[in-house]
N, C-alpha and C positions, 0 to 999 in steps of 0.2 A: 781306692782309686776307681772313679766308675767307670765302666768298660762301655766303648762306642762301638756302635753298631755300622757297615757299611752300609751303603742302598743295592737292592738287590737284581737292578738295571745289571751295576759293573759284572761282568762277566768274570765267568769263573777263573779262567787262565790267568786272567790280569793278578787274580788275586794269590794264584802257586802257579809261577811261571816252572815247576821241578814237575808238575803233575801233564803225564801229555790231555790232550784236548779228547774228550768223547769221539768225536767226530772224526780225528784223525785216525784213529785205532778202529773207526768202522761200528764204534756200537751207535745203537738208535738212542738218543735223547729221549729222558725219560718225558712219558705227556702224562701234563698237568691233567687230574681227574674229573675238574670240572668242564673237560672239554671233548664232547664223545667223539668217536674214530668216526671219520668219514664213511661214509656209503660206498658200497662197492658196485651201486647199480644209481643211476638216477631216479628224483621220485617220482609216482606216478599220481598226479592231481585228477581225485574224482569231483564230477560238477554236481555242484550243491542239486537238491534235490527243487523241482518250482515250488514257488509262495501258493498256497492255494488262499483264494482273496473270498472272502466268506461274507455274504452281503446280508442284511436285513432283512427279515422277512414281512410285507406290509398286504394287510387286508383289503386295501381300497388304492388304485391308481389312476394316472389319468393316460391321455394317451399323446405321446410326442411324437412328429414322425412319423406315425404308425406303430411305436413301439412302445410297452406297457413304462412309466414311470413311477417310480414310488412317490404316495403322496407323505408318508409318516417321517418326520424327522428319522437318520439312522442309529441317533443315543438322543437317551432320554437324559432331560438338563432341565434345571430350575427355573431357568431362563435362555431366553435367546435375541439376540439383537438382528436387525436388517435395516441394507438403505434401499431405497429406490432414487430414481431418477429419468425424469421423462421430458419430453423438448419435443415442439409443434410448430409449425409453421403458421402464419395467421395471416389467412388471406378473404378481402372479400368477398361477401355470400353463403358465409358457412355460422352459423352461430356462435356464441364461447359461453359454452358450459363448461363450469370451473365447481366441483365439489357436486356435481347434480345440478346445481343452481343455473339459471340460464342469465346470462350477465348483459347487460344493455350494451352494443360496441357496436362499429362498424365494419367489423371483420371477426372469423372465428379462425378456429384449430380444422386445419385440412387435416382429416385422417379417413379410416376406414370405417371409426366406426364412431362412436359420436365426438370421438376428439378429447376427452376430457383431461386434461393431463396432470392433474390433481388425484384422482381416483387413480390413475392409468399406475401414477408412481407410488399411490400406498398398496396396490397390490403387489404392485415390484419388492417391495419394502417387507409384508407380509410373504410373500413366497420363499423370498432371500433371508428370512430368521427360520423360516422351517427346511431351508436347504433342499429347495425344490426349483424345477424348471422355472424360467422366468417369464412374462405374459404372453410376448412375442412367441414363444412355443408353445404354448394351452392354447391361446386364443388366436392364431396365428393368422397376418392380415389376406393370405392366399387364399382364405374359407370364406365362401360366398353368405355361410350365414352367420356371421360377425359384423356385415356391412350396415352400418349403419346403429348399430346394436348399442344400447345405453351402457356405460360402465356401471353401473347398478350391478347389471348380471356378472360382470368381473369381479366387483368386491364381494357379492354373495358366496363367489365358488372360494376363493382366498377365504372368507371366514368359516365358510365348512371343511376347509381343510386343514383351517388353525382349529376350531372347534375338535372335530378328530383326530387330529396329535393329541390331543390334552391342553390347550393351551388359550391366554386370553389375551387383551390388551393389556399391559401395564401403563404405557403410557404411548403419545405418539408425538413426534414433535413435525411439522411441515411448513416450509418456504414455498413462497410463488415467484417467480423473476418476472416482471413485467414493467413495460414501461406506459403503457396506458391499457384500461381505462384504472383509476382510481380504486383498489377496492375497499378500502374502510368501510364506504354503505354496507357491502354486502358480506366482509369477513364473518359474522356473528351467523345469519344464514346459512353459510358454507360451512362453517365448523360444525353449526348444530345439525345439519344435515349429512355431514360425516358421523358424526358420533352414533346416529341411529343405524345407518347403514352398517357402522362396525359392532352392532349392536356393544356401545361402550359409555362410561359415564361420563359428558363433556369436559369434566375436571381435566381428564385424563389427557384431552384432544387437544394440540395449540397450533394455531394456524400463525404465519407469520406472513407479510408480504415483501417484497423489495422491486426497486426500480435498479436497472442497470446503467444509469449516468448516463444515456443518451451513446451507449458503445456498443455496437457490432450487430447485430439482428435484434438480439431482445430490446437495446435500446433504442431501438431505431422503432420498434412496435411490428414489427416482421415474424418475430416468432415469441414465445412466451414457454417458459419451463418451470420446472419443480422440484424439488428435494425433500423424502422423507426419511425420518426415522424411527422407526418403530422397535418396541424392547413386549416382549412377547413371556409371560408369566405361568409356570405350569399352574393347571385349576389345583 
Protein backbone atom coordinates (compact mmCIF):
# COMPACT_ATOMS: atom_id res chain seq x y z
CA UNK A 1 0.00 0.00 0.00
CA UNK A 2 1.68 3.19 -0.96
CA UNK A 3 1.82 5.78 1.78
CA UNK A 4 0.59 9.48 1.09
CA UNK A 5 2.13 12.24 2.11
CA UNK A 6 0.21 15.48 3.38
CA UNK A 7 1.10 19.13 2.19
CA UNK A 8 3.16 20.78 4.63
CA UNK A 9 1.10 24.29 4.50
CA UNK A 10 -1.56 22.15 7.00
CA UNK A 11 -0.42 22.95 10.21
CA UNK A 12 0.69 20.93 12.77
CA UNK A 13 -2.22 20.86 15.38
CA UNK A 14 -4.64 20.07 12.73
CA UNK A 15 -2.59 17.01 12.20
CA UNK A 16 -2.41 15.66 16.42
CA UNK A 17 -5.06 17.70 17.88
CA UNK A 18 -3.66 15.22 21.51
CA UNK A 19 -0.25 17.31 21.00
CA UNK A 20 -0.65 20.96 22.74
CA UNK A 21 0.49 23.81 20.06
CA UNK A 22 4.37 25.25 20.35
CA UNK A 23 3.09 28.47 20.88
CA UNK A 24 0.72 27.90 23.53
CA UNK A 25 3.23 26.41 25.94
CA UNK A 26 5.43 29.50 25.28
CA UNK A 27 8.30 27.87 23.31
CA UNK A 28 9.72 29.88 20.28
CA UNK A 29 9.04 28.13 16.80
CA UNK A 30 11.68 26.52 15.45
CA UNK A 31 13.38 29.07 12.35
CA UNK A 32 13.83 27.72 9.24
CA UNK A 33 17.94 27.98 8.56
CA UNK A 34 17.68 29.35 5.36
CA UNK A 35 16.44 32.43 6.82
CA UNK A 36 19.12 34.59 9.06
CA UNK A 37 17.87 36.46 12.50
CA UNK A 38 17.09 39.75 12.02
CA UNK A 39 19.34 42.68 12.91
CA UNK A 40 19.35 44.09 16.15
CA UNK A 41 20.50 47.63 14.89
CA UNK A 42 19.58 49.06 11.55
CA UNK A 43 21.82 49.00 8.51
CA UNK A 44 24.05 51.62 7.94
CA UNK A 45 24.52 52.42 3.86
CA UNK A 46 27.89 53.82 2.86
CA UNK A 47 27.73 56.01 -0.47
CA UNK A 48 29.51 54.35 -3.14
CA UNK A 49 32.76 55.88 -3.69
CA UNK A 50 32.59 58.83 -7.21
CA UNK A 51 33.25 57.50 -10.92
CA UNK A 52 36.41 58.94 -11.78
CA UNK A 53 35.74 59.64 -15.77
CA UNK A 54 39.26 59.30 -17.38
CA UNK A 55 39.53 61.09 -20.69
CA UNK A 56 41.90 60.80 -23.62
CA UNK A 57 44.66 62.06 -23.90
CA UNK A 58 45.20 63.96 -27.57
CA UNK A 59 48.46 65.85 -28.89
CA UNK A 60 46.84 68.41 -31.16
CA UNK A 61 43.49 70.53 -30.26
CA UNK A 62 41.51 73.30 -31.35
CA UNK A 63 40.07 75.89 -29.46
CA UNK A 64 36.08 76.16 -28.57
CA UNK A 65 34.95 78.79 -26.54
CA UNK A 66 38.03 79.51 -25.38
CA UNK A 67 38.65 76.13 -24.21
CA UNK A 68 41.08 73.56 -25.41
CA UNK A 69 38.97 70.58 -27.48
CA UNK A 70 40.33 67.37 -28.45
CA UNK A 71 40.79 67.02 -31.93
CA UNK A 72 41.73 62.83 -32.05
CA UNK A 73 38.78 60.49 -31.97
CA UNK A 74 38.45 59.02 -28.11
CA UNK A 75 38.78 55.05 -29.44
CA UNK A 76 40.57 53.96 -32.11
CA UNK A 77 37.86 52.17 -34.82
CA UNK A 78 38.29 50.71 -38.16
CA UNK A 79 35.88 52.89 -39.23
CA UNK A 80 33.70 55.73 -38.56
CA UNK A 81 30.50 57.21 -40.11
CA UNK A 82 29.07 61.10 -39.75
CA UNK A 83 26.17 63.06 -41.20
CA UNK A 84 26.18 66.72 -41.69
CA UNK A 85 23.57 68.90 -42.58
CA UNK A 86 23.45 72.57 -43.56
CA UNK A 87 20.43 75.09 -44.94
CA UNK A 88 20.97 78.88 -46.38
CA UNK A 89 18.87 81.33 -47.08
CA UNK A 90 19.07 82.58 -50.72
CA UNK A 91 18.68 86.02 -51.11
CA UNK A 92 19.63 88.70 -53.84
CA UNK A 93 23.15 90.00 -54.34
CA UNK A 94 25.11 87.42 -52.83
CA UNK A 95 26.53 84.79 -55.05
CA UNK A 96 25.86 80.70 -54.93
CA UNK A 97 28.78 78.84 -54.50
CA UNK A 98 27.82 75.30 -54.16
CA UNK A 99 31.16 72.81 -53.89
CA UNK A 100 33.75 75.93 -54.59
CA UNK A 101 32.14 76.22 -57.85
CA UNK A 102 30.44 79.59 -58.46
CA UNK A 103 26.87 78.80 -59.97
CA UNK A 104 25.18 81.35 -62.59
CA UNK A 105 21.68 82.50 -60.29
CA UNK A 106 20.00 85.30 -59.34
CA UNK A 107 20.53 85.08 -55.81
CA UNK A 108 23.05 83.42 -53.40
CA UNK A 109 23.45 81.93 -49.73
CA UNK A 110 23.51 84.89 -47.06
CA UNK A 111 25.97 83.75 -44.50
CA UNK A 112 28.97 84.95 -42.91
CA UNK A 113 31.29 83.60 -44.79
CA UNK A 114 31.04 82.62 -48.30
CA UNK A 115 27.84 80.65 -47.87
CA UNK A 116 28.70 77.54 -49.41
CA UNK A 117 26.45 74.85 -48.05
CA UNK A 118 27.82 71.96 -49.64
CA UNK A 119 31.39 72.16 -48.24
CA UNK A 120 29.70 73.90 -45.06
CA UNK A 121 27.79 70.19 -44.52
CA UNK A 122 30.74 67.79 -45.42
CA UNK A 123 32.76 69.32 -42.78
CA UNK A 124 29.89 68.93 -40.43
CA UNK A 125 29.95 65.27 -41.81
CA UNK A 126 33.68 64.89 -41.36
CA UNK A 127 33.90 66.28 -37.75
CA UNK A 128 30.68 64.34 -36.70
CA UNK A 129 32.78 60.66 -37.68
CA UNK A 130 35.80 61.90 -35.72
CA UNK A 131 33.40 62.97 -32.76
CA UNK A 132 34.59 66.36 -32.56
CA UNK A 133 33.00 70.04 -32.27
CA UNK A 134 30.78 70.90 -35.03
CA UNK A 135 31.66 74.10 -37.55
CA UNK A 136 29.60 76.44 -35.86
CA UNK A 137 32.11 76.02 -32.79
CA UNK A 138 35.71 75.96 -34.80
CA UNK A 139 34.81 78.42 -37.13
CA UNK A 140 32.32 80.30 -35.26
CA UNK A 141 30.09 83.20 -37.16
CA UNK A 142 30.96 85.83 -33.97
CA UNK A 143 34.81 85.83 -35.51
CA UNK A 144 35.33 88.86 -37.55
CA UNK A 145 38.00 86.84 -39.35
CA UNK A 146 35.75 84.05 -40.85
CA UNK A 147 33.81 86.92 -42.66
CA UNK A 148 33.59 86.26 -45.79
CA UNK A 149 36.12 83.51 -45.70
CA UNK A 150 36.04 80.58 -48.73
CA UNK A 151 34.99 77.09 -47.12
CA UNK A 152 38.08 75.82 -48.91
CA UNK A 153 39.92 76.88 -45.52
CA UNK A 154 37.09 74.78 -43.56
CA UNK A 155 37.43 71.63 -45.46
CA UNK A 156 41.42 71.97 -45.30
CA UNK A 157 41.15 72.13 -41.24
CA UNK A 158 38.43 68.99 -41.23
CA UNK A 159 40.96 67.06 -43.52
CA UNK A 160 43.95 67.75 -41.19
CA UNK A 161 42.10 66.66 -38.60
CA UNK A 162 40.77 63.36 -40.23
CA UNK A 163 44.48 63.04 -41.58
CA UNK A 164 45.76 63.12 -37.89
CA UNK A 165 43.39 60.59 -36.31
CA UNK A 166 44.69 58.08 -38.73
CA UNK A 167 41.91 58.23 -40.97
CA UNK A 168 40.70 58.61 -44.90
CA UNK A 169 37.72 58.98 -47.01
CA UNK A 170 36.15 55.62 -47.77
CA UNK A 171 33.49 56.96 -49.39
CA UNK A 172 31.13 60.06 -49.36
CA UNK A 173 27.64 60.20 -50.30
CA UNK A 174 25.88 64.08 -50.87
CA UNK A 175 22.26 65.61 -51.60
CA UNK A 176 21.50 69.21 -52.58
CA UNK A 177 17.84 70.42 -51.99
CA UNK A 178 17.04 73.01 -54.44
CA UNK A 179 14.53 74.22 -56.33
CA UNK A 180 16.35 76.30 -58.85
CA UNK A 181 18.80 76.83 -60.63
CA UNK A 182 19.14 73.51 -62.43
CA UNK A 183 22.34 71.77 -61.52
CA UNK A 184 23.12 68.88 -64.06
CA UNK A 185 25.61 71.38 -65.94
CA UNK A 186 27.54 71.81 -63.29
CA UNK A 187 27.19 68.55 -60.81
CA UNK A 188 30.41 66.81 -62.64
CA UNK A 189 32.39 70.21 -61.68
CA UNK A 190 31.23 70.24 -58.04
CA UNK A 191 32.09 66.67 -57.46
CA UNK A 192 35.40 66.97 -59.06
CA UNK A 193 36.29 69.79 -57.22
CA UNK A 194 35.21 68.24 -53.86
CA UNK A 195 37.09 65.25 -54.47
CA UNK A 196 40.48 67.28 -54.56
CA UNK A 197 39.62 69.50 -51.90
CA UNK A 198 39.15 66.04 -49.83
CA UNK A 199 42.17 65.06 -51.23
CA UNK A 200 39.99 61.82 -52.41
CA UNK A 201 39.46 59.57 -55.52
CA UNK A 202 36.27 60.89 -57.33
CA UNK A 203 35.13 57.14 -57.43
CA UNK A 204 34.60 57.58 -53.86
CA UNK A 205 32.63 61.12 -54.04
CA UNK A 206 28.57 61.08 -55.30
CA UNK A 207 26.92 64.19 -55.55
CA UNK A 208 23.26 63.97 -55.81
CA UNK A 209 20.65 66.81 -56.35
CA UNK A 210 16.88 67.16 -55.73
CA UNK A 211 14.14 69.79 -56.12
CA UNK A 212 11.53 70.21 -53.26
CA UNK A 213 8.15 70.01 -55.23
CA UNK A 214 7.59 73.59 -55.22
CA UNK A 215 7.00 73.23 -50.84
CA UNK A 216 8.01 75.58 -48.23
CA UNK A 217 11.39 77.90 -48.61
CA UNK A 218 13.52 75.32 -50.55
CA UNK A 219 10.81 75.16 -52.94
CA UNK A 220 9.84 78.26 -53.28
CA UNK A 221 13.78 78.91 -54.25
CA UNK A 222 14.18 81.08 -50.68
CA UNK A 223 16.75 78.91 -49.27
CA UNK A 224 18.67 75.79 -50.69
CA UNK A 225 20.27 72.83 -48.10
CA UNK A 226 22.33 69.69 -48.04
CA UNK A 227 22.88 66.30 -46.71
CA UNK A 228 26.06 64.35 -46.20
CA UNK A 229 27.41 61.33 -45.42
CA UNK A 230 30.58 60.51 -45.00
CA UNK A 231 32.21 56.78 -43.67
CA UNK A 232 35.71 57.51 -42.64
CA UNK A 233 38.43 54.51 -43.08
CA UNK A 234 41.41 54.01 -40.69
CA UNK A 235 44.87 54.37 -43.05
Amino acid sequence: MATRFLPSSIPTASLRPDLPSLRRIGCAAPRRPDFPAPLSSPLTLRPAPPLSVVRAASSTAVVVDGAAAATKPSKSLPFRVGHGFDLHRLEPGYPLIIGGIDIPHDRGCEAHSDGDVLLHCVVDAILGALGLPDIGQIFPDSDPKWKGAPSSVFIKEAVRLMDEAGYEIGNLDATLILQRPKLSPHKEAIRSNLSKLLGADPAVVNLKAKTHEKVDSLGENRSIAAHTVVLLMRK
